[in-house]
N, C-alpha and C positions, 0 to 999 in steps of 0.2 A: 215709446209712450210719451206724449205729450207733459208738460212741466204741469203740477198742479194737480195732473191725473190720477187718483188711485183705485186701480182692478184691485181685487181682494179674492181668493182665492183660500174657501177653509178646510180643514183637511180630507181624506179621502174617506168614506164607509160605506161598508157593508149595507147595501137594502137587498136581503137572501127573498123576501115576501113579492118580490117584484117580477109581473112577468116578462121583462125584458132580458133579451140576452147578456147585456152590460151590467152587473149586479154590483158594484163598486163605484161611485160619485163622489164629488164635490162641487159644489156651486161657487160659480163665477159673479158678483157684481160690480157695482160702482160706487165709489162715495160721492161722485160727483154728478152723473146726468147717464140716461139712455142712451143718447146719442153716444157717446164715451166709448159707453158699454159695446154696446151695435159695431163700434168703427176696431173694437179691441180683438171683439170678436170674427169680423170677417177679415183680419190681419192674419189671424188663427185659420181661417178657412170654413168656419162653421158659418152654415145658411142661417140666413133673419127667423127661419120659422122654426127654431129652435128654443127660440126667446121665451120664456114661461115667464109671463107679467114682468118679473123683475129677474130675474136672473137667467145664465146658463149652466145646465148641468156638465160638469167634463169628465170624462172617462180620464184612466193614469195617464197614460199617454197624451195628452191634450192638456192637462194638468200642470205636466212636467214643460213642454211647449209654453202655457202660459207663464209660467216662471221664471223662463229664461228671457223670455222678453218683455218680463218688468211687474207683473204681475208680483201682489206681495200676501205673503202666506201669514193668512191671521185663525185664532178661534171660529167656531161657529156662532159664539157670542160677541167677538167683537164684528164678525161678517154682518150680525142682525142689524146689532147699534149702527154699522155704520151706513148698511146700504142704503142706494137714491130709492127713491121712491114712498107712495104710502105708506108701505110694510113697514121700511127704514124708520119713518116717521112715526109712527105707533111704537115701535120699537124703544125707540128714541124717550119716545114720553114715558111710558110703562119703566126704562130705567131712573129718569129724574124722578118719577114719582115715589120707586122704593129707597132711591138714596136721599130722600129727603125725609123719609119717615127714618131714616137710623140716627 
């Protein structure tokens, strides 16, 4: 992983309502760029067209893979706040907006 870089990787859960065989996730982003993301990800082995807008979903095994090569394990709340992109961005506002009403 390049200096400066941070994959974020939040924890594992259950979606049982899903009809995919893989019933157990975590989403992969970046705090820093796509591009980041994209280059962390085919280090991982996982194809571009797995990309959902902003993130990759990983199965345990994949998970555990991005971890040991640098990837750092945070909340689903701090994955929100931190990740690149619009979402990150909305994210991002929506928190200064309620810490600033306390």
């Amino acid at each position: 992983m390049s200096r400066g870089m941070a994959v974020l990787v939040d924890e594992l859960r259950e979606y049982p309502h899903v009809r995919f065989a893989v019933k157990h996730w975590c989403h992969m982003v970046s705090d820093e760029s796509f591009e980041e993301l994209h280059a962390f990800a085919s280090a991982l082995g996982i194809p571009r067209g797995r990309f959902q807008r902003d993130h990759y979903d990983l199965p345990p095994a994949l998970r555990a893979q991005a971890v040991a090569q640098g990837a750092r394990e945070v909340t689903i709340d701090e994955l929100a706040r931190r990740m690149a992109g619009p979402r990150g961005e909305r994210n991002r506002g929506r928190h200064a907006r309620r810490a600033a009403r306390r």
